[in-house]
N, C-alpha and C positions, 0 to 999 in steps of 0.2 A: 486879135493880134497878141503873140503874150511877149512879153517882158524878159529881156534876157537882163539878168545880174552877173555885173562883174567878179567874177571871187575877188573879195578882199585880200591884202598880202598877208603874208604869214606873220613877219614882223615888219612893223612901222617905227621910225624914230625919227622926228624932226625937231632940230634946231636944240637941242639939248645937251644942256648946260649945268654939272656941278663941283659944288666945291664942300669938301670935307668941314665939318664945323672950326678947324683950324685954318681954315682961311684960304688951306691948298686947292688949288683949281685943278680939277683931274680932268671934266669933261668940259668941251667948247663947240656948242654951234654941231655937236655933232649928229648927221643924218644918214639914214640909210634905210632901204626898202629890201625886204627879200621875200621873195616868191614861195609858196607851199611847194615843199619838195627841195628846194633848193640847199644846196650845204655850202656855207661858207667855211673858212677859216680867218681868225682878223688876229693879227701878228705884229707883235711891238714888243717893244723895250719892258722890261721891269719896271712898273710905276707910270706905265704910261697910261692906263686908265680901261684895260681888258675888263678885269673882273671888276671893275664899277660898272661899266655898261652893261653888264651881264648882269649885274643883280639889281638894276632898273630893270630887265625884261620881265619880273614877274615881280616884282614889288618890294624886293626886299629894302632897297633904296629908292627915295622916290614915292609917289601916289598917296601924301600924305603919312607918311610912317617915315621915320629915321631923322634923319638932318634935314630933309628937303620940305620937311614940312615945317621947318624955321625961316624958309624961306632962301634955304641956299644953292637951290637951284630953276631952271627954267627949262621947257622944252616937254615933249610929249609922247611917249610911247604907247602904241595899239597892236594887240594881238590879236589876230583872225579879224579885225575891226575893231574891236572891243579897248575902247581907253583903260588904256591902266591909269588906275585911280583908288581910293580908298574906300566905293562903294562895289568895284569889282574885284577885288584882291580872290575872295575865295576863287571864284569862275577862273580868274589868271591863270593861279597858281596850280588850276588843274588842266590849263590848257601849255605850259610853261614848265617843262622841268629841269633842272639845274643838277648838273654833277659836280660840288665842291672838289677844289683842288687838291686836300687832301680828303681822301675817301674815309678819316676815320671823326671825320665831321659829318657822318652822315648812317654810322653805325654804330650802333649802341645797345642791338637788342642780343640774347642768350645764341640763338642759332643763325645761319645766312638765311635760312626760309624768312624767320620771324621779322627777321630786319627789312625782309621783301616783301612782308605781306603788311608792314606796319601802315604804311600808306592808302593803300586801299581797302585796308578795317576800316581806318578812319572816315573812309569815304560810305562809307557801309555796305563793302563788299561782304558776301560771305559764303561757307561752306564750301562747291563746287566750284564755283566761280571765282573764289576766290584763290584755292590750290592749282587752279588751272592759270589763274595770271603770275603767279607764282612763280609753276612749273615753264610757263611760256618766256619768261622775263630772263630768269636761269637759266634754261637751253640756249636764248640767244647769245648769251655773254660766254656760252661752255662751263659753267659752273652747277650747274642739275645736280651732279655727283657730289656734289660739298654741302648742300642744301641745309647736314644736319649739323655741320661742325661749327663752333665757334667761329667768327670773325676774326676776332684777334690773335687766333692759331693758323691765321691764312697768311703767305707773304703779301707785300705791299700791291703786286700787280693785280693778283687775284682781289683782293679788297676793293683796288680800282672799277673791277669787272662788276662784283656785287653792289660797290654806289651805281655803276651805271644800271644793273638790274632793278634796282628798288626807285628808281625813275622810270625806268620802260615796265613795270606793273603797273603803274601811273596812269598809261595809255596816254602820256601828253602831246597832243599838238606839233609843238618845237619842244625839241632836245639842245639846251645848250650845257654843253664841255669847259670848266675850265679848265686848264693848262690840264688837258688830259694826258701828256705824257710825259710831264714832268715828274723827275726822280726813280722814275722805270729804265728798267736795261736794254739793250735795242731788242732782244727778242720778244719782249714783253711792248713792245711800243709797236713792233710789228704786229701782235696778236692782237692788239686793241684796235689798231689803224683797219684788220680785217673785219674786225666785229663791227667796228662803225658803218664800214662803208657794209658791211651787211644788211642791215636795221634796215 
């Protein structure tokens, strides 16, 4: 007889609780399960605690690193199964990737290739393999054609496109957004809202 396993969800969060080393309580008691595949959006107020839970999903806050390992928080996040913790952070973080709110937190290097391949050098990608997660990362966002120019000679929405490409070279798991169209013009919130739901 063999053995059927559940898939695990995509993201797990229960009962989790933090507060800033200033004493601010952002996160309460908060839970949620979502399915592989599924896309959410989760929508609030400024300051209401988006991008804190977003940067518990792959460790940045949380799992023994930051404030919460002084103990100012409670509660427990799993990816794919996988407890986020401070003996799993590498594994997280490649199954976990993050588009900062502003995309020039997350580009720094000479060309938009380089910026896009910085990620998975580091994972020790290389040669063909590597230009091709590159080229594939870039096509999806429509930015292939800019590949060689500076970041910082690109407008803000473009920039947008290329943080989200230098996550999807990544190959991760969950894709989480923050405030992905924040300070873009509606045509540019339009192009992006296509390329997501593209991916």
């Amino acid at each position: 007889m063999s053995v059927v396993r559940a898939t695990p969800p995509a993201v797990e969060v229960r009962n989790l609780d933090f507060a800033y080393p200033t004493g601010r309580q952002v996160l309460v008691g908060v839970s949620l399960v979502l399915a592989p595949g599924e896309r959410v959006a989760l929508l609030g107020p400024n300051g209401a605690g988006k991008s804190t839970l977003a940067l518990h999903l792959n460790g940045i806050l949380g799992a023994g690193t930051g404030p919460r390992a002084a103990g100012s928080g409670v509660g427990g996040v799993r990816i794919g199964g996988l407890a986020v913790e401070k003996g799993s952070l590498a594994e997280v973080r490649r199954r976990v990737g993050i588009v900062f709110q502003d995309p020039d937190d997350q580009l720094f290097m000479p060309t938009v290739a380089d910026d896009v391949a910085f990620g998975p050098r580091n994972l020790g990608v290389r040669a063909d393999i590597l230009h091709a997660r590159v080229n594939d990362a870039l096509t999806a966002v429509g930015m292939a054609d800019h590949a060689g120019r500076p970041p910082h000679h690109l407008s803000f929405g473009q920039r947008r496109r290329v943080a989200v490409a230098t996550v999807l070279a990544m190959r991760p798991d969950v894709l989480v957004l923050d405030e992905p169209t924040s300070n873009l013009d509606p045509a540019s919130r339009s192009e992006l809202a296509q390329i997501i739901t593209g991916l």
